[in-house]
ROPASE-546784 format. One record per residue (C-alpha): residue in three letters; residue number from 0; z, x, y. Coordinates in steps of 0.25 Angstrom, whole numbers, plus 2048, in hexadecimal, padded with zeros to 3 digits. Example, Ala and Ser with C-alpha at 12.3 -4.5 7.8 and 13.67 -1.06 7.14 Angstrom:
BEGIN
+------+-----+-----+------+-------+
! rest !  nr !  up ! east ! north !
+------+-----+-----+------+-------+
!  ALA !   0 ! 81F !  831 !   7EE !
!  SER !   1 ! 81D !  837 !   7FC !
+------+-----+-----+------+-------+
This chain:
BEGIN
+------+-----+-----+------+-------+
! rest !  nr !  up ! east ! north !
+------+-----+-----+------+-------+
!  UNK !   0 ! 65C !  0EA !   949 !
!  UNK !   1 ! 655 !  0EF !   955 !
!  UNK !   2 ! 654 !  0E5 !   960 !
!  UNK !   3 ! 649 !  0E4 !   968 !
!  UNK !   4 ! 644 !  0D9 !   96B !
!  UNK !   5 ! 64E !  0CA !   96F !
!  UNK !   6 ! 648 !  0BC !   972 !
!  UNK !   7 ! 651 !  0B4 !   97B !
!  UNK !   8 ! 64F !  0A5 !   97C !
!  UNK !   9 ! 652 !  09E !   98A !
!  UNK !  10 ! 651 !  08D !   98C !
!  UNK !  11 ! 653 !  093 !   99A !
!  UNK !  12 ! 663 !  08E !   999 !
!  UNK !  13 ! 671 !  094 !   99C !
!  UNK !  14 ! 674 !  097 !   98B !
!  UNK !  15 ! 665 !  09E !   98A !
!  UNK !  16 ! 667 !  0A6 !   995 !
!  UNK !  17 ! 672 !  0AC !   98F !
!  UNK !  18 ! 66B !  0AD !   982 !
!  UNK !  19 ! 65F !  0B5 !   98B !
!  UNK !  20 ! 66A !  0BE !   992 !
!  UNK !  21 ! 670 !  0C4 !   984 !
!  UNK !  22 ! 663 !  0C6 !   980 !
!  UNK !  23 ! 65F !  0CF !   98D !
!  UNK !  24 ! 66C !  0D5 !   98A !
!  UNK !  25 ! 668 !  0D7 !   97B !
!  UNK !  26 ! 65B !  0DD !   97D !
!  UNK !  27 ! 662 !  0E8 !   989 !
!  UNK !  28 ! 66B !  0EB !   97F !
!  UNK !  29 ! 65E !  0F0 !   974 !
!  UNK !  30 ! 654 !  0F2 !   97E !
!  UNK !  31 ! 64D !  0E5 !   977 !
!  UNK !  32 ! 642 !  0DC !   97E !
!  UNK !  33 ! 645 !  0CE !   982 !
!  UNK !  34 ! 63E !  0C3 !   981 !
!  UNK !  35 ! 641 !  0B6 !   988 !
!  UNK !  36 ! 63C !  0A7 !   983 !
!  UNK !  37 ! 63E !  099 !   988 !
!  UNK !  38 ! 642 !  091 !   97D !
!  UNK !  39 ! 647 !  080 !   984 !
!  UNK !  40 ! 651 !  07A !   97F !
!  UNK !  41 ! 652 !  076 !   970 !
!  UNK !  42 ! 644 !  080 !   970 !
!  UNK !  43 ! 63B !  076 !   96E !
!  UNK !  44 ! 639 !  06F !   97C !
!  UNK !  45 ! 62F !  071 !   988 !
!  UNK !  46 ! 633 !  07E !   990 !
!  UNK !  47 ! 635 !  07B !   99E !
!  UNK !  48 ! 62A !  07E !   9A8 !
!  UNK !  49 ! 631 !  089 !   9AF !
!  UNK !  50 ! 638 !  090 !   9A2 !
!  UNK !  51 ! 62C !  09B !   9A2 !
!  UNK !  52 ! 631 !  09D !   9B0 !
!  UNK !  53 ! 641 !  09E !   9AE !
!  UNK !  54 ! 63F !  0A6 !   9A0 !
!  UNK !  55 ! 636 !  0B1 !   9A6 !
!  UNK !  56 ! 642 !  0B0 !   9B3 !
!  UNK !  57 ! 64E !  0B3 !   9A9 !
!  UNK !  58 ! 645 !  0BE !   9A1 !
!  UNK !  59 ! 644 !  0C5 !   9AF !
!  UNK !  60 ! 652 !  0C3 !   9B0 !
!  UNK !  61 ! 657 !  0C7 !   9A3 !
!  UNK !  62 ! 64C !  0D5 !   9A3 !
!  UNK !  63 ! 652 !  0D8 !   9B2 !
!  UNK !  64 ! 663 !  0D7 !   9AE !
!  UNK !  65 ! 661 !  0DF !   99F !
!  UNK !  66 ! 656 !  0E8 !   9A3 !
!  UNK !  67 ! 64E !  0E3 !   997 !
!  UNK !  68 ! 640 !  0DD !   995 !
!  UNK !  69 ! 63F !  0D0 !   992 !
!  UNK !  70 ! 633 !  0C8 !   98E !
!  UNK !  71 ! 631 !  0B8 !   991 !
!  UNK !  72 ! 62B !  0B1 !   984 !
!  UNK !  73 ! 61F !  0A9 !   988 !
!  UNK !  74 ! 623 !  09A !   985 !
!  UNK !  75 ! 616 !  090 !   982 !
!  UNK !  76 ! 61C !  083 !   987 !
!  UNK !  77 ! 61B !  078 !   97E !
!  UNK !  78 ! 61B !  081 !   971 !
!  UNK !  79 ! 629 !  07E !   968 !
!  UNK !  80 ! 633 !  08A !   96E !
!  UNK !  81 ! 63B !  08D !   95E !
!  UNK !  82 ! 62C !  090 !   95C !
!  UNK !  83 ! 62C !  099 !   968 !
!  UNK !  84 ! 63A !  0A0 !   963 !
!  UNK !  85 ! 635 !  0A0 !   956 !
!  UNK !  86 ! 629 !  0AB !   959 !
!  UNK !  87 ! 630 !  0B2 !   964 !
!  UNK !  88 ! 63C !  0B4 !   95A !
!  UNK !  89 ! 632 !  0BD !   950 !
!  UNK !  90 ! 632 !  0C8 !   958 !
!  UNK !  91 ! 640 !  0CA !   95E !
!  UNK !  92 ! 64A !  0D1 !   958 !
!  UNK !  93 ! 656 !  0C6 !   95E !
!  UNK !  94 ! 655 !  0B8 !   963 !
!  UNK !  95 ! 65F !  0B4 !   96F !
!  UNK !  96 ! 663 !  0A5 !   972 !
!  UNK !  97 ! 66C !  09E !   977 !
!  UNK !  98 ! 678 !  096 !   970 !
!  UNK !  99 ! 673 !  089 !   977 !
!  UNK ! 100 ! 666 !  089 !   96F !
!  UNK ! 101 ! 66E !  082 !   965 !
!  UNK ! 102 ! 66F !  075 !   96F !
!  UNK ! 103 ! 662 !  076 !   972 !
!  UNK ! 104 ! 65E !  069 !   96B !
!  UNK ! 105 ! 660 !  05F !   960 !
!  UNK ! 106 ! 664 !  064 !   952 !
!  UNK ! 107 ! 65F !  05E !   944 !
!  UNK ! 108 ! 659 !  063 !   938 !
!  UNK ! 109 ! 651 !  06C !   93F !
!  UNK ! 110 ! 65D !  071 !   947 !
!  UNK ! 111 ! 661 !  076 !   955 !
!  UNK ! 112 ! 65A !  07D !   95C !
!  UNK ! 113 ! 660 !  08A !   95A !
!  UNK ! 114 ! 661 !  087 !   94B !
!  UNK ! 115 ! 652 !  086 !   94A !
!  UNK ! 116 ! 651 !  092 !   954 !
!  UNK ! 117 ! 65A !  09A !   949 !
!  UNK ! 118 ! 651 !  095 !   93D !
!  UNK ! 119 ! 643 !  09A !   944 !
!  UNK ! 120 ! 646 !  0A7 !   949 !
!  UNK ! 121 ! 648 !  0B3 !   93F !
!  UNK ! 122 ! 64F !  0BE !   94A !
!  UNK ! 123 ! 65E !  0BD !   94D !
!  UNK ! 124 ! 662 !  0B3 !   956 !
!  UNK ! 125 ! 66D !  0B5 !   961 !
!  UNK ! 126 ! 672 !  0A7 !   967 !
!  UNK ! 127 ! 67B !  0AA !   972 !
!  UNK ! 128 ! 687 !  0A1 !   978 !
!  UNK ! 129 ! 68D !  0AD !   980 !
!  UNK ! 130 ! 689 !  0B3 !   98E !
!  UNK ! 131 ! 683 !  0C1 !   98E !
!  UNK ! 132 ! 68C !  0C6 !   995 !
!  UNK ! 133 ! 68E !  0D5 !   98D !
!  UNK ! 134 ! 689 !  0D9 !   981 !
!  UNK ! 135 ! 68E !  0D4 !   973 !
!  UNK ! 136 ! 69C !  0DB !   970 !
!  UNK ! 137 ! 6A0 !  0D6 !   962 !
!  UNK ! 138 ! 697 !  0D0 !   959 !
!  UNK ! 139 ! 69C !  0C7 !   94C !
!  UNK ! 140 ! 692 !  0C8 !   941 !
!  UNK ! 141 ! 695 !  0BD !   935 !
!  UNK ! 142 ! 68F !  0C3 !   928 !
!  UNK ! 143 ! 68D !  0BF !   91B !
!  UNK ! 144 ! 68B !  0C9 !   913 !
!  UNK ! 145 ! 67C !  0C8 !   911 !
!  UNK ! 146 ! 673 !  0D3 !   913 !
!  UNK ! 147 ! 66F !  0CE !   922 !
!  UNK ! 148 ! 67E !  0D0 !   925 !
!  UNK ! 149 ! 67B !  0DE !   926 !
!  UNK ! 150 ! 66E !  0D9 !   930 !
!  UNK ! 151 ! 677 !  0D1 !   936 !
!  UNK ! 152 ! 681 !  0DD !   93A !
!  UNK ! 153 ! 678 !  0E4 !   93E !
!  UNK ! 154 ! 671 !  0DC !   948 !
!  UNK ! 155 ! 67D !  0DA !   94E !
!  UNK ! 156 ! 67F !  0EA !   94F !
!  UNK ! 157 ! 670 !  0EA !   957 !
!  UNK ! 158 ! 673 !  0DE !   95F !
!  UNK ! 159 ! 67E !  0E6 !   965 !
!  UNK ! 160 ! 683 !  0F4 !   95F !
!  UNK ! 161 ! 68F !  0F4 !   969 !
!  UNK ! 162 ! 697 !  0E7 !   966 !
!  UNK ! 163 ! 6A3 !  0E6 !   95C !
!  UNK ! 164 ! 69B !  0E0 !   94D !
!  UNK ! 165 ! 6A4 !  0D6 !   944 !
!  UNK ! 166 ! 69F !  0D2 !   938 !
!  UNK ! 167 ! 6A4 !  0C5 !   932 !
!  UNK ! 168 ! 6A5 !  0BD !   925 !
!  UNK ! 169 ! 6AA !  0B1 !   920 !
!  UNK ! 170 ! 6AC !  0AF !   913 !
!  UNK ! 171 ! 6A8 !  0A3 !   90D !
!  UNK ! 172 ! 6B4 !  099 !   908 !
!  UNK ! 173 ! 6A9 !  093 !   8FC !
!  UNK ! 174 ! 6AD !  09D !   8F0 !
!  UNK ! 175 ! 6BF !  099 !   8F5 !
!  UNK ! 176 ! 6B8 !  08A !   8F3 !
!  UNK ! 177 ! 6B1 !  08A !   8E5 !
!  UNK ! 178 ! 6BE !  091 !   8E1 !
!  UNK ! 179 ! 6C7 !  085 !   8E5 !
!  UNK ! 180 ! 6BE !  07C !   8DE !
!  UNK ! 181 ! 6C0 !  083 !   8D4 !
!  UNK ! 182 ! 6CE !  082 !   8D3 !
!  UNK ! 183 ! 6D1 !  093 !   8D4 !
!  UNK ! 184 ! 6DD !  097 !   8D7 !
!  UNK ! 185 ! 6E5 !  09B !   8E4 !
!  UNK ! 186 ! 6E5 !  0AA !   8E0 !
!  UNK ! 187 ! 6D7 !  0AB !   8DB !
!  UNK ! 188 ! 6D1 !  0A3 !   8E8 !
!  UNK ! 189 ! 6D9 !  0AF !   8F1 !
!  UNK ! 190 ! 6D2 !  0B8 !   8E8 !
!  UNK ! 191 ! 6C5 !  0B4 !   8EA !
!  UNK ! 192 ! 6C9 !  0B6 !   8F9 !
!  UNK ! 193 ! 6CE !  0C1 !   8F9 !
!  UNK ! 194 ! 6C1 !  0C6 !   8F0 !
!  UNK ! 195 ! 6B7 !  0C1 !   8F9 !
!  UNK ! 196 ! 6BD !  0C6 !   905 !
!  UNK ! 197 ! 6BE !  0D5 !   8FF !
!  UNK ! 198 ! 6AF !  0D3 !   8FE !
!  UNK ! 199 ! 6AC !  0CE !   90B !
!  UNK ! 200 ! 6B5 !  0DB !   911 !
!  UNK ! 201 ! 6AD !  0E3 !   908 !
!  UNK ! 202 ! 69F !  0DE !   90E !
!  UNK ! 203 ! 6A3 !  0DE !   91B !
!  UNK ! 204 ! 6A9 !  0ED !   91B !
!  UNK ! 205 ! 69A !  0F1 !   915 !
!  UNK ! 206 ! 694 !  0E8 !   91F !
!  UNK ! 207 ! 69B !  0F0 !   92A !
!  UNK ! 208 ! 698 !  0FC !   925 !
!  UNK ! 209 ! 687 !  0F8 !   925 !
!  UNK ! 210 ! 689 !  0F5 !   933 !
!  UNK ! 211 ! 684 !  103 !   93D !
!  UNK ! 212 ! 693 !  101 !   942 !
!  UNK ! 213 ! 695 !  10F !   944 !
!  UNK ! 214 ! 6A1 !  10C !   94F !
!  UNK ! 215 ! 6A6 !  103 !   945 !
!  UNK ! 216 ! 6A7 !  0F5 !   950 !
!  UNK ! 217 ! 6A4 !  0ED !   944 !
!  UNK ! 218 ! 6B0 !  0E4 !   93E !
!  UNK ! 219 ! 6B1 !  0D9 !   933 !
!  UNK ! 220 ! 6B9 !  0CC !   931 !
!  UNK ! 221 ! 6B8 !  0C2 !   926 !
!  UNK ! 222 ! 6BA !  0B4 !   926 !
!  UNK ! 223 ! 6BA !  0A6 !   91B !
!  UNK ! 224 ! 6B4 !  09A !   91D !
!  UNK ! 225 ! 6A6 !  094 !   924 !
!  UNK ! 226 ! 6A0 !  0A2 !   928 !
!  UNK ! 227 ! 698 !  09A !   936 !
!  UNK ! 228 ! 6A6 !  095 !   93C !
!  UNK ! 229 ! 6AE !  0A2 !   936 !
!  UNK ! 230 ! 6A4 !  0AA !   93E !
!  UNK ! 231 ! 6A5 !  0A2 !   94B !
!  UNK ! 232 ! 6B5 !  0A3 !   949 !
!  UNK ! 233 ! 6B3 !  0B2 !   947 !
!  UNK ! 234 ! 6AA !  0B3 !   953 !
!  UNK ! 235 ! 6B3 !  0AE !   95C !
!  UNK ! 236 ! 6BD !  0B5 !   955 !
!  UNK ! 237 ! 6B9 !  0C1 !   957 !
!  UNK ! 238 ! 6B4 !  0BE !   965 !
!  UNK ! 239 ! 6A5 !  0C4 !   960 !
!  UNK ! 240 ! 69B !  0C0 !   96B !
!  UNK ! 241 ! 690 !  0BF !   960 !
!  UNK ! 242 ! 691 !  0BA !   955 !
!  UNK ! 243 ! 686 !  0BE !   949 !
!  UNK ! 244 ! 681 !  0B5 !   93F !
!  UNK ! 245 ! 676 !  0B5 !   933 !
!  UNK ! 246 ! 66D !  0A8 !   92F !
!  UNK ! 247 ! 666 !  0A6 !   924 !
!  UNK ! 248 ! 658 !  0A2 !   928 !
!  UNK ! 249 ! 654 !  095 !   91F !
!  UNK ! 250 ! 644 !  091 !   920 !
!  UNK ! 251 ! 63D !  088 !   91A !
!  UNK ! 252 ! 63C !  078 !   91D !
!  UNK ! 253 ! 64A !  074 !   91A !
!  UNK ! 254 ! 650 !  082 !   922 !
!  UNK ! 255 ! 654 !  079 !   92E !
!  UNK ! 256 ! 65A !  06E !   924 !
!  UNK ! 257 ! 662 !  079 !   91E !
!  UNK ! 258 ! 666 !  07E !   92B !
!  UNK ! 259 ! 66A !  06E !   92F !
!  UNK ! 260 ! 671 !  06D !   921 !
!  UNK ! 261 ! 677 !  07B !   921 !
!  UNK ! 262 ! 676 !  081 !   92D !
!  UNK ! 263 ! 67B !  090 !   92D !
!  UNK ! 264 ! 685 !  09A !   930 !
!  UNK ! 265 ! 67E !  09E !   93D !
!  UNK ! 266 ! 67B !  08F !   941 !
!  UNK ! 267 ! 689 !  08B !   942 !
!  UNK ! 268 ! 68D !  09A !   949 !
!  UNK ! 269 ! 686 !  096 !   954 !
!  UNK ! 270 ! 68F !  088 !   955 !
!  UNK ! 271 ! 69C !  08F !   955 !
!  UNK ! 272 ! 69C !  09D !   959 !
!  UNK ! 273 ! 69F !  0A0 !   968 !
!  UNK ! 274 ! 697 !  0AC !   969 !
!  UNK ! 275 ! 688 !  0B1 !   967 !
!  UNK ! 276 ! 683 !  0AF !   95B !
!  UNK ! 277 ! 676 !  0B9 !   956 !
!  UNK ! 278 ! 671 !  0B0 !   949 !
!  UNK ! 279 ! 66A !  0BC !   940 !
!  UNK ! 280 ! 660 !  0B5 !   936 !
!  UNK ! 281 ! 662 !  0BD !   928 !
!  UNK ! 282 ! 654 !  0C0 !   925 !
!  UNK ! 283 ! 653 !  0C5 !   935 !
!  UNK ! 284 ! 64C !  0D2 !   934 !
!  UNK ! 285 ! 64A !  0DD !   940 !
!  UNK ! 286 ! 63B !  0DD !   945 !
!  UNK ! 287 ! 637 !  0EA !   94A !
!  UNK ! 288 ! 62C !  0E2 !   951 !
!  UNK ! 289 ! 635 !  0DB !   959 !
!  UNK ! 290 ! 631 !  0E3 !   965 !
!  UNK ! 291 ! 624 !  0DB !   96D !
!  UNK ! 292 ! 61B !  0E6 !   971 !
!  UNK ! 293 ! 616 !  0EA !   97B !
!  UNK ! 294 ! 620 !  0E5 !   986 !
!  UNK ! 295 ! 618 !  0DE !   991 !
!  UNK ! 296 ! 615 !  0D2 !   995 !
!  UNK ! 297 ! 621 !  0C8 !   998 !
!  UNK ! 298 ! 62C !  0D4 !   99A !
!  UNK ! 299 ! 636 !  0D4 !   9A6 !
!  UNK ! 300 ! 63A !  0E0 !   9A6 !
!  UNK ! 301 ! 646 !  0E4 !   9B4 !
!  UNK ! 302 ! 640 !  0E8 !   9BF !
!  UNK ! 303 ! 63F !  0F7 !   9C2 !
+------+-----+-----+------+-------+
């Protein structure tokens, strides 16, 4: 995935500046446009009467320190701001918030805010919990085994083709549990174990080997049990300073019952783990368009 183009999201607030900071250090790293919007709390209140004001001040701010060009997104006060995300999302090729997004406001059956933010947008989502201090040095990628496993690894690879790539699986205790119920034995339950972790090797080495891991940085662990807290274990484990996800996009009237009821994988990531977490939808595709052209009105660029 080619990255060039990143939409950060700033309420103005310590958490978003941080969120803005490892996006200017992102889009250094490929070269890639920034784009800056004000989004208030909970992204559905009034923007403050001087937020244009302070947003275009950070953008300056940002575009001077990383030597990048940085674009402020116009915001039309008293229009709805998932709204505003949700347009600005369609052309980027990665989506930077901050971690407190999620208590940004009420939950319910149409979920927090960063839930519903997660559920609008189709590019990959970084939500960050960390200062940007450096650049990512070990990355944890949680995978399933699904076609956008391999997506998933790769983006990781793109975001930052330096750091240290583990991959992770945990695998599931339901098939051990249905043959307890029905009453198999001690030796035919460590079979089944011992089967489905050969498997889960197996994958994993093929999964490696896809990845463009020509210095051979890419590692693998396994693990048993609830694969959203085995992760977050693993993460801090591991000591990975971001952790990749997938999520399933549900649509339709009853996606954010379902996402109440059920939540997902990626949902309950972002309420244990310690580090950065980039949530990847998996039917995220890259979009060569994702460049705006031409370049002009609303850049700061550093001064010469």
């Amino acid at each position: 995935m080619n990255i060039q183009s990143i939409l950060a999201l700033t309420d103005l607030s310590a958490s978003s500046r941080r969120a803005v900071t490892r996006a200017g250090l992102i889009a250094a790293e490929h070269r890639a446009l920034l784009k800056i919007l004000y989004a208030a709390p909970a992204l559905d209140r009034c923007a403050d009467s001087d937020a244009a004001a302070r947003t275009s001040a950070l953008a300056r701010e940002i575009a001077a320190h990383f030597g990048i060009l940085v674009k402020c997104i116009p915001h039309a006060p008293g229009s709805g701001h998932l709204a505003d995300v949700r347009a600005a999302a369609r052309r980027v090729d990665l989506l930077v918030v901050g971690a407190d997004c999620e208590r940004g406001g009420p939950a319910g059956f149409g979920g927090s805010p960063l839930t519903r933010l997660l559920r609008a947008v189709a590019c990959p989502v970084l939500v960050t919990q960390r200062e940007a201090l450096h650049r990512y040095r070990r990355l944890l990628v949680a995978v399933d085994f699904t076609p956008a496993s391999q997506r998933m690894v790769a983006l990781a690879w793109a975001l930052d083709g330096t750091a240290q790539v583990e991959l992770f699986h945990a695998l599931s205790r339901a098939p051990e549990g249905r043959l307890r119920l029905a009453d198999a034995s001690e030796q035919a339950l460590k079979a089944s174990r011992h089967q489905r972790l050969g498997e889960a090797r197996e994958r994993m080495f093929w999964l490696s080997e896809a990845t463009p891991a020509a210095e051979r940085r890419v590692v693998s662990a396994i693990g048993q049990g609830d694969p959203a807290r085995q992760a977050a274990v693993q993460q801090q484990a591991s000591g990975a300073d971001l952790l990749v996800v997938g999520k399933r996009q549900r649509h339709g009237p009853l996606a954010a019952l379902a996402d109440f009821l059920l939540g997902s994988v990626a949902q309950r990531v972002l309420g244990m783990a310690t580090a950065d977490v980039l949530v990847v939808p998996y039917d995220a595709r890259t979009r060569p368009e994702a460049v705006d052209a031409p370049l002009g009105a609303g850049l700061q660029a550093v001064p010469r």
